[in-house]
N, C-alpha and C positions, 0 to 999 in steps of 0.2 A: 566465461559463463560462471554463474554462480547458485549458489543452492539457496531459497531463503524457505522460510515455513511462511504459509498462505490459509489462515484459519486452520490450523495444525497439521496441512496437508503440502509437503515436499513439492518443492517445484522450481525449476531451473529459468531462469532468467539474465539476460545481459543488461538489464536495466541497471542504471548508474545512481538514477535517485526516485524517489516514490515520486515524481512525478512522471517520468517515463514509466516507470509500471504502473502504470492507472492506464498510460495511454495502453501501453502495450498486452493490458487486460479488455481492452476499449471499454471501457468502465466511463459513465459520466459523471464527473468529479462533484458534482452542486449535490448527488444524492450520494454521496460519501465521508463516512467517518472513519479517518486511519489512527491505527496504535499500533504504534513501532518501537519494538523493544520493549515495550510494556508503558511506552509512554503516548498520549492523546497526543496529535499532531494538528496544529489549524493549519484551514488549507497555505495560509501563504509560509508555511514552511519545507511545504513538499520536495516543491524548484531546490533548493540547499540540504537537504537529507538527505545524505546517501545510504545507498543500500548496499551492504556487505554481505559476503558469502557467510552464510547462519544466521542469517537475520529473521526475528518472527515480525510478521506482519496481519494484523487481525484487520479487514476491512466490513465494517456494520454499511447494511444500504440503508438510506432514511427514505420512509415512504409518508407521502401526506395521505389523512383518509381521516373518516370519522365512523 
């Protein structure tokens, strides 16, 4: 188990890499934008990024609308 920050708010996870925590948030990935560590992530980098204990993670939802 590990600690990462999630919009500045503490929170324990076994996920291995931001693809597994999107799942394991059950978050639907097409309306997500991640930064991790302070950096923009595209989706096909998710699968290959691991998540460490202290890790920050800001996830924006993108909504379409007018």
């Amino acid at each position: 188990m590990k600690t990462v920050s999630l919009n500045g708010a503490t929170r324990e996870t076994s996920s291995e890499t931001i693809t597994d925590f999107v799942h394991e948030l059950a978050l639907a990935p097409q309306t997500l934008l991640i930064e991790h560590n302070g950096i923009a992530l595209h989706r096909s980098e998710w699968p290959q990024t691991a998540l460490g204990d202290g890790d920050r993670v800001e996830l924006l939802h993108v909504a379409a609308g007018g």
